[in-house]
C-alpha positions in Angstrom: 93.5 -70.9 -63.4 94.8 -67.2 -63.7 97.4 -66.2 -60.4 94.0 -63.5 -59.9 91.9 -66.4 -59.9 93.9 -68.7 -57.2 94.8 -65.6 -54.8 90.6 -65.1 -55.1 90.1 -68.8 -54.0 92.2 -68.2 -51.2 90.6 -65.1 -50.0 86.7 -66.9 -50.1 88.5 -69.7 -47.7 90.3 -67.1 -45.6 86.6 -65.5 -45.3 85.1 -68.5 -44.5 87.5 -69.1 -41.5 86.6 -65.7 -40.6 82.5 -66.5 -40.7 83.3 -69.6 -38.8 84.5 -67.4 -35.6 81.8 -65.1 -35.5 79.1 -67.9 -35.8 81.2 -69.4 -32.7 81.5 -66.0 -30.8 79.1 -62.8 -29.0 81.1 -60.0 -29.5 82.4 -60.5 -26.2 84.3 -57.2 -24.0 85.1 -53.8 -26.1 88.5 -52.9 -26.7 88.2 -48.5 -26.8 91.2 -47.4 -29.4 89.9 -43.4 -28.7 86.5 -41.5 -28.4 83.5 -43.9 -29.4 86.2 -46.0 -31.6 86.0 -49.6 -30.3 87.2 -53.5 -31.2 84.9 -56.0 -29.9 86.9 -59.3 -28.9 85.1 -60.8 -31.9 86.8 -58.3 -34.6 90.4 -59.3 -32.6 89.7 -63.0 -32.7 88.8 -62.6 -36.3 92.0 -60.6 -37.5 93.8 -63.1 -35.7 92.5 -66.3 -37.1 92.7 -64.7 -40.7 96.2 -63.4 -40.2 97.6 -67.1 -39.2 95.2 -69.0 -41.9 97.1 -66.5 -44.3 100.6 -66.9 -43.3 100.6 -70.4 -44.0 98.9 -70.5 -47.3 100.4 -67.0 -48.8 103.3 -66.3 -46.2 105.1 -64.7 -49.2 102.3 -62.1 -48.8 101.8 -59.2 -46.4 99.4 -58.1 -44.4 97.6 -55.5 -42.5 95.0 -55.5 -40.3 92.8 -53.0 -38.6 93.1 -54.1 -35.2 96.8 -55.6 -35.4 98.9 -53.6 -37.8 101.3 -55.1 -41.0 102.9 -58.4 -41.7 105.7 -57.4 -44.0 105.9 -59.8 -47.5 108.0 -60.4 -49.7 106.9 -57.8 -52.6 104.4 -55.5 -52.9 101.1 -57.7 -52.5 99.7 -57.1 -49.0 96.2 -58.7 -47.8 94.2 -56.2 -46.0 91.5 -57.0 -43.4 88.8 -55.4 -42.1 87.2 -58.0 -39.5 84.4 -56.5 -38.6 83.1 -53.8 -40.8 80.8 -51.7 -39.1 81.7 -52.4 -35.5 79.0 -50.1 -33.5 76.4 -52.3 -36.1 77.7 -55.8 -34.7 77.8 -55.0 -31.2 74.1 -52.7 -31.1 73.0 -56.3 -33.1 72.1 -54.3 -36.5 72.8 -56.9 -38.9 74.3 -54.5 -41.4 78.5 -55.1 -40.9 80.5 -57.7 -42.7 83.8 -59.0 -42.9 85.8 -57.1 -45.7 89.4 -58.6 -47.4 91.0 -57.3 -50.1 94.7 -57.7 -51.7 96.5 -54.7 -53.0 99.1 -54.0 -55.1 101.4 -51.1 -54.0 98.5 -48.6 -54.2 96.2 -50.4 -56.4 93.5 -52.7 -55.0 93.1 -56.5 -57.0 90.9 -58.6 -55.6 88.0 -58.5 -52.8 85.5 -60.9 -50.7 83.0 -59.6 -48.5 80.6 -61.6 -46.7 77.8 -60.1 -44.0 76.8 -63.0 -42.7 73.5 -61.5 -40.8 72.8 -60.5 -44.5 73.5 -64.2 -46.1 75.2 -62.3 -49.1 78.8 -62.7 -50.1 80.2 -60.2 -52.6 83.6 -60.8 -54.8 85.5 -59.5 -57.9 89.0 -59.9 -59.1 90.9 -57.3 -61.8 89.3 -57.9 -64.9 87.0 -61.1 -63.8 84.1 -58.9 -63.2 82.0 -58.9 -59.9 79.6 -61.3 -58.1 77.2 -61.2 -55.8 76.6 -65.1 -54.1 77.5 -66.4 -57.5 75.4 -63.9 -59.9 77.0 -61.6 -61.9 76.4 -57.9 -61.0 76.5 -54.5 -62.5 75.9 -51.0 -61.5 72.8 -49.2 -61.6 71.5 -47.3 -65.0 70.1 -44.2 -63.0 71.2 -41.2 -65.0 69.3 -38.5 -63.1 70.1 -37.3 -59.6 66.4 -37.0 -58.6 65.9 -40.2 -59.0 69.1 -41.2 -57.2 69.6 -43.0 -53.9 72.9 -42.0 -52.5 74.8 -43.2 -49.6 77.1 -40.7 -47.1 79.9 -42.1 -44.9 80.4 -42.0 -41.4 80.4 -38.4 -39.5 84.3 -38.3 -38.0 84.7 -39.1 -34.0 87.6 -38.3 -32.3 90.3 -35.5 -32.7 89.3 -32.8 -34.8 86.3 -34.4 -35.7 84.0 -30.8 -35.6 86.8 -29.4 -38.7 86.4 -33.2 -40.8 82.7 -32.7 -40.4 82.3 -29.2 -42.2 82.5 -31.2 -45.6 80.4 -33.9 -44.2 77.5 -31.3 -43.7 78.4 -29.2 -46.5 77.6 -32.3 -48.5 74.6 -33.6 -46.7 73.4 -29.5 -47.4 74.2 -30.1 -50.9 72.7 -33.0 -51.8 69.1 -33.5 -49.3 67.5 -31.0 -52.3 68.7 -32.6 -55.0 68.7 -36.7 -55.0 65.8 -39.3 -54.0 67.2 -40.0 -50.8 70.2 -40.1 -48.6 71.4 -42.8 -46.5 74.4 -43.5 -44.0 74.6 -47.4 -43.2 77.6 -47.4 -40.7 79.7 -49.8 -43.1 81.9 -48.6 -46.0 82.3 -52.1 -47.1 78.2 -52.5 -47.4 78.1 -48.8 -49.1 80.7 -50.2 -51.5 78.4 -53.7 -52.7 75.5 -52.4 -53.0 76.7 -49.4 -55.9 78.4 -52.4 -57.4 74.8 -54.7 -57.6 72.7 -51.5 -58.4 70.9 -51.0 -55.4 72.6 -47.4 -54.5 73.2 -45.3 -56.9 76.4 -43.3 -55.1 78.5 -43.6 -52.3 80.3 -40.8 -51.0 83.0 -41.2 -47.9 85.7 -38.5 -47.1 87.7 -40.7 -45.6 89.6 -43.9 -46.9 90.9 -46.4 -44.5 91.8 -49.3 -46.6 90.7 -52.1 -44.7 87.4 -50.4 -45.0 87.6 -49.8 -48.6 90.4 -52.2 -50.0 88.2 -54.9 -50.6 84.8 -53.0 -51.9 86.7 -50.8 -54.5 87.7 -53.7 -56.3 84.0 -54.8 -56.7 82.4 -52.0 -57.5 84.7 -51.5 -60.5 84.8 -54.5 -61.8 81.0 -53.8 -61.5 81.0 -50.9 -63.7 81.5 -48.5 -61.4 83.7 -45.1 -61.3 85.7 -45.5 -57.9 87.1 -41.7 -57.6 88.8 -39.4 -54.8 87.0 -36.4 -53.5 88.7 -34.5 -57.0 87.8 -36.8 -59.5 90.6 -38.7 -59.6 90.8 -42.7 -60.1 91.1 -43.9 -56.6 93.8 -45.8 -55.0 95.1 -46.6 -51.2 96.8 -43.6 -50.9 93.7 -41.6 -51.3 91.9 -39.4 -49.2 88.5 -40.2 -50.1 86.1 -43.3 -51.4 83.1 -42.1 -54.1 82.2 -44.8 -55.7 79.5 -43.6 -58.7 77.2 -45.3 -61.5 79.1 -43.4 -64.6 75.7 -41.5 -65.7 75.6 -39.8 -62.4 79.5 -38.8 -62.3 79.3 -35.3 -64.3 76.8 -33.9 -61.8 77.7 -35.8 -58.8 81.4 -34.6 -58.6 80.9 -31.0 -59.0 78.7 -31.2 -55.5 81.4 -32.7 -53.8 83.9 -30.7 -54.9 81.7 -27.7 -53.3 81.9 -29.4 -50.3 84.8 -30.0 -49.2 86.0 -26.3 -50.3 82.8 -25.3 -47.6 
């Protein structure tokens, strides 16, 4: 078994660990980090469980957390863990949020589990071992037409100035509603992420890249076939700005619109 391959097995059992204290848990009292940005006790009991299980397998390994910050390792692999993905989802009882883990590499993310357990679907992919979906190999979708596309828009911005971050966000909504099938917003980057990478959305565009939300889904849609690209064009790594994740037929007229955008 490849390094890739054992770090992978560790990630599915870190995952399962973090299944196992939702099923136990409600979500329990909200934790407010700032305006309509909240931790249920479930995400916090989660990170935490994860976070120890981790230390003692990989404690050579860093780690960051949404709701608890880094674990320094030893190098420049660091787990990253989004808990609860799609928090507002989980607490309102929409069953779309799942729990997202990734491992990185400086900038560079290498391996990723998702699970959404209300969903029953686990997704997974390492560097150059292709993606899965519960087992089943996936691929992007073949839609080379952006009529016939179904495209997915992250999150309007909360918080400080969220009216200036939103500009773009409208400016693309503007840009696209006359163009593609459909847009959609799901409320879970992670979720937006697996489903370009088994073909059921054609695009995913978020201008923002928080990588416990992203770390993990990156890595799945390109090992799905996917373009994974900044708001320029760019491959996309931690350090970036923005998450578009693309089937490569729709790139060429896709980017160009979001480019627009965010120069609204």
């Amino acid at each position: 078994m490849t390094e890739l391959g054992r770090l992978l097995e560790i990630a599915e059992a870190a995952v399962d660990v973090a299944a196992g204290v939702v099923g136990a848990r409600t979500p329990g009292a909200l934790h407010f980090k700032g305006d309509r940005d909240m931790a249920s006790e479930t995400d916090i009991a989660v990170e935490q469980a994860v976070r120890e299980y981790l230390a003692k397998v990989t404690p050579e390994i860093g780690f960051l957390g949404e709701e608890e910050g880094v674990r320094a390792g030893e190098g420049e692999l660091s787990w990253v863990l989004d808990p609860i993905d799609g928090t507002v989802n989980y607490i309102h009882g929409v069953p779309l949020w799942g729990i997202s883990l990734g491992l990185i590499d400086g900038t560079t993310s290498l391996l990723g589990v998702i699970d959404f357990p209300d969903l029953g679907r686990r997704y997974k992919a390492a560097q150059g071992h292709g993606a899965y979906r519960d087992g089943e190999r996936i691929h992007v979708s073949t839609v080379d037409q952006l009529p016939e596309a179904l495209v997915m828009a992250g999150d309007f911005a909360v918080g400080e100035d969220a009216a200036e971050k939103n500009r773009a966000r409208f400016a693309l909504l503007d840009l696209l509603v006359p163009r593609v099938q459909r847009v959609r917003m799901l409320g879970t980057a992670a979720l937006h992420l697996a489903l370009v990478a088994d073909g059921s959305l054609d695009a995913s565009i978020m201008f923002s890249n928080k990588p416990w939300d992203t770390s993990g889904g990156v890595v799945i849609a390109r090992e799905a076939g996917a373009l994974v690209l900044d708001a320029e064009g760019n491959n996309h790594t931690v350090a970036s700005t923005a998450t578009v994740a693309v089937t490569p037929a729709l790139s060429e007229a896709l980017i160009p619109l979001i480019h627009q955008a965010t120069r609204a």
